[in-house]
C-alpha angles and dihedrals in degrees: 000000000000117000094265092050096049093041093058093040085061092051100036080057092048098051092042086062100056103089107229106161107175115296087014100079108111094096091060092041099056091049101061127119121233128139123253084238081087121067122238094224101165121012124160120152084283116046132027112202123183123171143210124319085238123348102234120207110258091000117135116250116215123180122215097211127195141164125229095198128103136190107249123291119264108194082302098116140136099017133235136191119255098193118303083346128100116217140209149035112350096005095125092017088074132297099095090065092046087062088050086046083049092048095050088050094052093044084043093048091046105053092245097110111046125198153191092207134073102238113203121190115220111175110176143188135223091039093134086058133083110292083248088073090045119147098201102053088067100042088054089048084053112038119060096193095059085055095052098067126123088221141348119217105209102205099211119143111293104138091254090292117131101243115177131206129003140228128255122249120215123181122196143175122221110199110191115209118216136140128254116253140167104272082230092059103033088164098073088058134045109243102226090190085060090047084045089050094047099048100040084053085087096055095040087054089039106112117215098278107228114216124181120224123183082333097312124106126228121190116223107220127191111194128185095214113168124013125175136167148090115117100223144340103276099036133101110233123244101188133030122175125198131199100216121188124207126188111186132180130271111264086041109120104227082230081060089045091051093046094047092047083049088051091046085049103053109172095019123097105241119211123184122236098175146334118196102182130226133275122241119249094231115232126207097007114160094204099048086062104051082053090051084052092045092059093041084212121114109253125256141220114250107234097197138048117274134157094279081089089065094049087055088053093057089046098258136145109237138170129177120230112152133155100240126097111246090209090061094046114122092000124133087244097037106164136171125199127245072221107066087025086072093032074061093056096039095053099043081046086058100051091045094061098027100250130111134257113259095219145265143131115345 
């Protein structure tokens, strides 16, 4: 391994192994390391915040935007090293990119990457949590500076490929109505797995739905995902609940996404759990496309919901481009490479200063 790519090995490691399950964050976040060049401008036990060296007048702001929080820990840590890999929990979701974002701060502060762009930090907490216990939301409510950037580059796990948008995410639970009978006389109750069976059939038939967005495809997927219900065996059940997942396109209203799952569940009562809706995909951006430039790959659809949805909400441009592998993302043996960890730099290097990246493992 080069110096870059050893150096944030060795910091990847050491914030892996900073336990910072969601709500519980502070420790990590008082632990980073960025320089005091950059302003701290919002900071609360969820969300640091440090601005621009220096606003300048007319000058593009771009965040660098990465979350601290992890899903709990599963015999993964602390981490290790396998190689040029670092392993364990958050690795690739997403504190590998937090040491890039780190590594970016520190060339920025110091005058040895040069930009013509104003480059904001905005590490956050509770990402892992329903949109409702969001720490952003609030900070962008909050912080004028933050909503005033050009575009914000959301580093979860994409493979260091460009991928825009994001789908929503609706949960819902469908609770099936039936009575209570003897198993050996069914006709005298009204069996509620049977009504269960009957209505999730549509949603079980139901093929991925493909919708095209600015040229990229999304696929609108409908998931059972928990069921539960039936009181013994020779008794006919009264009451049968279902945890249904929903992932719609970007441009659906998440009014639109409600109306077509009731449609899917005719006969259950359908409760909303949560609806985080989904993130624009953004059009005739001048700096998407000199990201775009900078990876040299062509950019991707996000199939999956990510912060770039609450961006769109406060009226910012987002994108998400991060080192860690999505497919790795929550595992027992989640990694991320030293490799793609310095591609990351390079390539954010390379849109920074309008150049683009030389090559070498995305």
């Amino acid at each position: 391994m080069n110096e870059l790519q050893e150096r944030l090995a060795r910091r990847t490691l050491e914030l892996v192994d900073i336990p910072s399950v969601s709500g519980d964050e502070s420790a990590l976040l008082s632990g980073l390391e960025v320089p005091s060049a950059l302003p701290l401008l919002d900071a609360t036990d969820a969300v640091r915040f440090h601005g621009p060296v220096a606003r300048r007048a007319g000058t593009p702001l771009v965040l660098l935007v990465g979350h601290v929080d992890t899903v709990p820990a599963n015999g993964n840590l602390p981490g290790h090293r396998e190689g040029s890999d670092i392993v364990g929990r958050g690795a690739a979701d997403m504190k590998g990119a937090i040491a890039v974002m780190e590594e970016l701060a520190a060339a920025i502060a110091s005058g040895r990457l040069i930009s013509d762009i104003d480059v904001g930090v905005l590490f956050f907490g509770r990402e892992e949590l329903p949109i409702t216990q969001s720490a952003l939301l609030p900070l962008l409510e909050r912080c004028a500076t933050a909503r005033d950037a050009d575009l914000a580059i959301v580093m979860e796990p994409t493979a260091n490929a460009v991928e825009l948008g994001c789908l929503g995410n609706l949960n819902a639970r469908a609770v099936f109505h039936g009575e209570t009978a003897h198993a050996a006389r069914p006709w005298l109750g009204r069996n509620a797995i049977h009504e269960a069976v009957h209505a999730l059939a549509s949603i079980v038939d139901a093929p991925p739905r493909d919708v095209e967005v600015g040229g990229l495809v999304y696929r609108e997927v409908t998931s059972v995902t928990t069921i539960a219900g039936g009181l013994a065996a020779n008794v006919v059940p009264d009451l049968v609940e279902a945890h249904v997942n929903h992932r719609y396109a970007p441009g659906v209203s998440p009014a639109h996404a409600e109306r077509r799952l009731r449609d899917l569940l005719p006969g259950a009562e359908v409760v909303i759990v949560g609806n985080a809706p989904p993130g624009p995909v953004p059009s005739d951006n001048a700096l998407v496309a000199r990201l775009g430039r900078a990876t040299g790959v062509e950019v991707r659809p996000k199939q999956a919901w990510t912060p770039v949805a609450e961006f769109g909400l406060a009226g910012i441009d987002a994108v998400n481009l991060g080192p860690g592998d999505p497919g790795y993302a929550h595992r027992d043996d989640e990694r991320v490479s030293a490799g793609a960890l310095a591609w990351c730099v390079e390539v954010l290097t390379a849109f920074l200063t309008g150049a683009e990246a030389e090559g070498g493992d995305p």
